[in-house]
C-alpha positions in Angstrom: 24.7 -49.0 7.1 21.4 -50.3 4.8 20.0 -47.7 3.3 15.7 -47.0 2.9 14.1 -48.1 0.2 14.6 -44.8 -2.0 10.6 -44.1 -3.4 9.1 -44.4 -0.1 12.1 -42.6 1.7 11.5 -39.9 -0.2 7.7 -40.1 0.5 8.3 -39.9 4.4 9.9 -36.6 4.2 8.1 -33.6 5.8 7.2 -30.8 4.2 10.4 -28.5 5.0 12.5 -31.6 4.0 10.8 -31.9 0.5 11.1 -28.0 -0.3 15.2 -28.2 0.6 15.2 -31.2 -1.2 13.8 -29.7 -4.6 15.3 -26.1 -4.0 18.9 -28.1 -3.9 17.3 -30.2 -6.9 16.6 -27.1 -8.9 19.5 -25.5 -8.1 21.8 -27.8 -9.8 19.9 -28.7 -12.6 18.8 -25.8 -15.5 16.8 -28.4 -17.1 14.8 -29.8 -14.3 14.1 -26.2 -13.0 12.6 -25.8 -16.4 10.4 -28.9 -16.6 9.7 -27.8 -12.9 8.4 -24.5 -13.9 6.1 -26.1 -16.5 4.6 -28.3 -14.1 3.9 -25.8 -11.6 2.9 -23.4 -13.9 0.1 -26.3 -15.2 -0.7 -27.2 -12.3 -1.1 -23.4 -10.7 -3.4 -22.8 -13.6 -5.6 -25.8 -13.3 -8.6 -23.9 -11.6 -12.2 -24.7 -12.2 -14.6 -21.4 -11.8 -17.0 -24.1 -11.0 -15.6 -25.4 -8.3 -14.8 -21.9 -6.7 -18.2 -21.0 -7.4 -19.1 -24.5 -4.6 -16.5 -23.6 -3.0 -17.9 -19.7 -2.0 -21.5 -20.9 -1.9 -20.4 -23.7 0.7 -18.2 -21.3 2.9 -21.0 -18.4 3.0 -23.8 -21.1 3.4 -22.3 -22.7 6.6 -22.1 -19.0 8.7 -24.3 -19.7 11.5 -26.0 -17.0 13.8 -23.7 -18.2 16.4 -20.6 -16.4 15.3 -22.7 -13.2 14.6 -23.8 -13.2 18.4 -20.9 -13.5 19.6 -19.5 -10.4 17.7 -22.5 -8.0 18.1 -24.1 -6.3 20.8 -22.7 -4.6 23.8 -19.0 -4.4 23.6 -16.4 -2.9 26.2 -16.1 -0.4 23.1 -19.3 0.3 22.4 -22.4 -1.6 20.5 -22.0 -3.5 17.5 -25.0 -3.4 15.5 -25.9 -6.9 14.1 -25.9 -6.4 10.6 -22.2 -4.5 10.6 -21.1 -7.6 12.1 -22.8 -10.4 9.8 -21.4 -8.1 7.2 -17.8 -8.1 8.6 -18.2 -12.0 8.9 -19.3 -11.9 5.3 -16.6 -10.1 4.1 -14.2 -12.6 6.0 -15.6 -15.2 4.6 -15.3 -13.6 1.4 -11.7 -12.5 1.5 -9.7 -15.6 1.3 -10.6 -16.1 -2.5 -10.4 -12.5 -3.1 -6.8 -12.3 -2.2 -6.3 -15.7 -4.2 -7.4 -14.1 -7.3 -5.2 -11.1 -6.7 -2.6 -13.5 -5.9 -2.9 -15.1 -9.5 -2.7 -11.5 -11.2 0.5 -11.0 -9.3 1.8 -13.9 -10.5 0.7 -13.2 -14.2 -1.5 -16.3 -14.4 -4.9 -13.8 -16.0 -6.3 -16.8 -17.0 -6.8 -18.0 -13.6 -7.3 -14.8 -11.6 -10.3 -14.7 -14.2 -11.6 -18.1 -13.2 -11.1 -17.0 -9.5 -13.5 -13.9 -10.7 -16.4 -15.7 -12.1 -16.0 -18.5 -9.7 -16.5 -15.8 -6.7 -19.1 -13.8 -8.9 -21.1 -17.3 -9.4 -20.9 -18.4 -5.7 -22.1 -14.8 -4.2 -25.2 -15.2 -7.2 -25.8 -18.8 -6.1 -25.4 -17.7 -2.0 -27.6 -14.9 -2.6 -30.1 -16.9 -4.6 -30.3 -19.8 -2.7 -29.4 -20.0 0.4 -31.9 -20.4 3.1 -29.6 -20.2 6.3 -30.4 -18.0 8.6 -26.8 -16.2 8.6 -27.8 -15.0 5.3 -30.5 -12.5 6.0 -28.7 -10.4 7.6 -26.5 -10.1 4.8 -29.3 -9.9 2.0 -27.6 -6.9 -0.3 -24.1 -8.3 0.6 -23.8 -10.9 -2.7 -24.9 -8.2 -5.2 -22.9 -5.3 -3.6 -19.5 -7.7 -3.3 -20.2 -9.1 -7.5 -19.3 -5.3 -8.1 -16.4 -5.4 -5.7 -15.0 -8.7 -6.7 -15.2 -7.4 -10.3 -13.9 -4.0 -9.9 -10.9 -5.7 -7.6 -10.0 -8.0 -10.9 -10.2 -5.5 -13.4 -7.2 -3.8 -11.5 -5.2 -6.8 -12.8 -5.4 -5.1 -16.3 -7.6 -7.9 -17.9 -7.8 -8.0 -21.7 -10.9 -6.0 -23.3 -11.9 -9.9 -24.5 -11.8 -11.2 -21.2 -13.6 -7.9 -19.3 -16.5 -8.9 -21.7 -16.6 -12.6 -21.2 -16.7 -11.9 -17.4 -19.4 -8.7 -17.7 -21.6 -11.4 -19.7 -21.7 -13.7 -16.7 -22.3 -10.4 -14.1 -24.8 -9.0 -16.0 -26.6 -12.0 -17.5 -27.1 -13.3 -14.0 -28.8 -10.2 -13.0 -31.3 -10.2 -15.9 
């Protein structure tokens, strides 16, 4: 029997494949598992606030009016005001980094749960700053009231006093 060419063998595995492959790896091999934890740990932590900050603004920019029509009005449980539901949508929108962030305090990576929190503090300033979509006036106070809950939701990690300033500074100097 020939056997594949081993590099590009190894590339043509699926996704399930790959894990069992480096589970089985890691499991044999104290050494690797270390140099594996390193490189995930680097490469876990590689988060740009900037990027997170395009990242939210993008996300919250492209909600069209479309998907709040279709989840306001008259409903077979009553009416949905318009504004509850472009909030809702906000808040949607919103989550998915939210529960990143938490993700990375879970994990003990502060450094990047921090980066998530600035990132999302930046993109809600930006969004509600810039933005000229027609989705977002119906969520004007929703980027100022969510900097406060994004904030207060990462200061639940137990953030250093050093890092609780660095991140008031960008909250606050924004608002000046």
């Amino acid at each position: 029997m020939r056997r594949p060419k081993m590099k590009s063998f190894l590339q043509g595995l699926n996704a399930d494949e790959t894990s069992r492959v480096l589970r089985d790896l890691l499991d044999d091999d104290p050494e690797l598992l270390k140099k594996a934890y390193d490189i995930a740990l680097k490469v876990a932590s590689d988060v740009d606030a900037d990027r997170i900050m395009d990242d939210v603004f993008c996300r919250l920019d492209s909600l069209e009016l479309d998907a709040l029509s279709g989840r306001s009005g008259r409903t077979r449980y009553g009416y949905v005001e318009p504004t509850d539901a472009a909030w809702e949508i906000f808040e949607e929108t919103l989550d998915p980094f939210i529960v990143e962030m938490k993700k990375n305090q879970q994990r003990m990576l502060l450094s990047t749960a921090k980066a998530y929190c600035i990132g999302i503090v930046k993109g809600l300033r930006r969004y509600g700053e810039d933005s000229m979509s027609d989705f977002s006036q119906w969520v004007t106070d929703a980027p100022g009231e969510y900097i406060d809950t994004v904030v207060e939701e990462w200061k639940k990690g137990d953030p250093s006093s050093e890092d609780i300033s660095e991140v008031m500074d960008i909250v606050i100097g924004g608002r000046t």
